[in-house]
N, C-alpha and C positions, 0 to 999 in steps of 0.2 A: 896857362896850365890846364889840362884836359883831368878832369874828376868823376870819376865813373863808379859807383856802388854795383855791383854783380850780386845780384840775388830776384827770386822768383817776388816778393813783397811781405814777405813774413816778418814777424814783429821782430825778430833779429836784425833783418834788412834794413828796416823802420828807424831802429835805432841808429843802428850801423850810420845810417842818411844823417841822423840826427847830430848823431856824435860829429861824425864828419864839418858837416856846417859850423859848428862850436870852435872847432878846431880853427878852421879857416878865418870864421872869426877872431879867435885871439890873435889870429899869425897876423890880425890887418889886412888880408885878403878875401876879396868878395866875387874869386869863381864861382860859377856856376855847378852844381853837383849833376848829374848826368845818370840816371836809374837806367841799367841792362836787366831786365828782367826776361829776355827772351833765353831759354835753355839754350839754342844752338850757340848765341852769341857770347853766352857767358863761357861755354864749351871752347871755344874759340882762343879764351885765355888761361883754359888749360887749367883750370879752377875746379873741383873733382867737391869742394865742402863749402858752402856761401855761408854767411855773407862774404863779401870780399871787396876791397879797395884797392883800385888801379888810378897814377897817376901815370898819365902820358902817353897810356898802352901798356904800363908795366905793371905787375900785383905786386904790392908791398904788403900786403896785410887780407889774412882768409880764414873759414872757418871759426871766425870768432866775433863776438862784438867788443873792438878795442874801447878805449875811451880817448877823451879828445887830447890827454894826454901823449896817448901814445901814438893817434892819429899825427900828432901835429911831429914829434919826432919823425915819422914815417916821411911825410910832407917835408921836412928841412933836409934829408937824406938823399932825396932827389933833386933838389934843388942847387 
């Protein structure tokens, strides 16, 4: 599974990274998280409010820092 954070590095970003790892944690999975921090690229998925969480190529979760609650919902959703 491909985990990707979309955001510039801002403390929301930060978190967002954080939360995310947590999540992946509980679920017993140890992907690797993957920071997009370049504008064009996060442009690319169509992302217009960061931070944002993309699994697989797809955004599930933007413009907010979820928590690893709701990360991990987002994660079982696509799976």
């Amino acid at each position: 599974m491909k985990v990707q954070i979309l955001g510039v590095g801002c403390p929301k970003c930060r978190q967002l990274e954080a939360n995310t790892k947590e999540a992946l944690r509980l679920l017993g999975m140890n992907d690797p998280v993957e920071k997009v921090t370049d504008i064009r690229e996060i442009m690319k998925f169509g992302v217009m409010m960061t931070p944002a969480l993309a699994i697989d190529g797809k955004v599930v979760l933007f413009g907010k820092v979820a928590s690893p609650a709701e990360i991990q919902s987002a994660i079982t959703s696509v799976l």
